[in-house]
N, C-alpha and C positions, 0 to 999 in steps of 0.2 A: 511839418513832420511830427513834432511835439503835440500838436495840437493832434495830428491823425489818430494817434498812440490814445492819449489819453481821452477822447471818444470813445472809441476803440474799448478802453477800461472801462468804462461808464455803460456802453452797452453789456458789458460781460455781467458788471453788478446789477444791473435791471433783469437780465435774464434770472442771473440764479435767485434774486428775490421774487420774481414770477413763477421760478419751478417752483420754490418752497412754498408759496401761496397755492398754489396747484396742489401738493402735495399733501397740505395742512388741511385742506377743505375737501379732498378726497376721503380723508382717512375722518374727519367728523363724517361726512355724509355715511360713508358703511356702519360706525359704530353708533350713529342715532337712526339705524332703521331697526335693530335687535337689539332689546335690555330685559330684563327681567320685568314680571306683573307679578300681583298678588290678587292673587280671588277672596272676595268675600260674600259668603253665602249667608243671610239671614231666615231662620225656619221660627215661623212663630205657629204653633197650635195649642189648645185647650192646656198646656202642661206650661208654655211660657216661651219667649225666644231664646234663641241660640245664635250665638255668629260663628262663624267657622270662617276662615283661612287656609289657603295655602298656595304657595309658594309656584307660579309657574316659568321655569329656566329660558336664559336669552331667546328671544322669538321673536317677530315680527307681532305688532297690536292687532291685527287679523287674526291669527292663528291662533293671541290669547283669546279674543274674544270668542274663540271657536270654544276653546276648549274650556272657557269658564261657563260658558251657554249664555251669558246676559240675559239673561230671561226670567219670569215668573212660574212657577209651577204651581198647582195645589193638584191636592191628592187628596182622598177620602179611603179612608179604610174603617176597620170594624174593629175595635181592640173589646178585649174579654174582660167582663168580671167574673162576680161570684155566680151569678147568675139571671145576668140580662146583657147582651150588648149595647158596646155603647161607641157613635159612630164620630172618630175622629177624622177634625180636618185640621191640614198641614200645608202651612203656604211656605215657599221656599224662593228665593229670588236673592239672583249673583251679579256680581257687579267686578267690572276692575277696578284696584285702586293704585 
């Protein structure tokens, strides 16, 4: 009888250190699919580079990458002088960090 009992106890403490383990690895898994990123965008043209930053709120690494673009851009445009054009290029490329 003694003996049934204190099995009996010993299953009750494996179960609730199995919920807790359940519990504990639940609650990592949802809070490391959404954290915060930071975008860092590099523009280098004729005038010199730039880094820029900033800040994108809890989200999934998909969504940042969406919204930081990871990509390369260049652009050519025509900026003015006194009196000749002069045709600048502008590379620009973001990254998460």
């Amino acid at each position: 009888m003694v003996q049934t009992i204190i099995l009996s106890l010993n299953k009750i403490k494996s179960m609730k250190k199995i919920s807790l383990l359940a519990i504990a690895l639940f609650t990592l898994s949802i809070s490391s699919c959404k954290k915060a990123y930071k975008c860092e965008c590099t523009t280098s043209d004729a005038y010199g580079t730039t880094v820029s930053t900033r800040d994108i709120s809890k989200t999934s690494e998909k969504n940042a990458q969406a919204i930081c673009g990871n990509s390369t851009e260049t652009y050519t445009g025509i900026g003015s002088g006194s009196s000749t054009s002069i045709v600048v290029n502008s590379n620009t490329s973001c990254s998460l960090k």
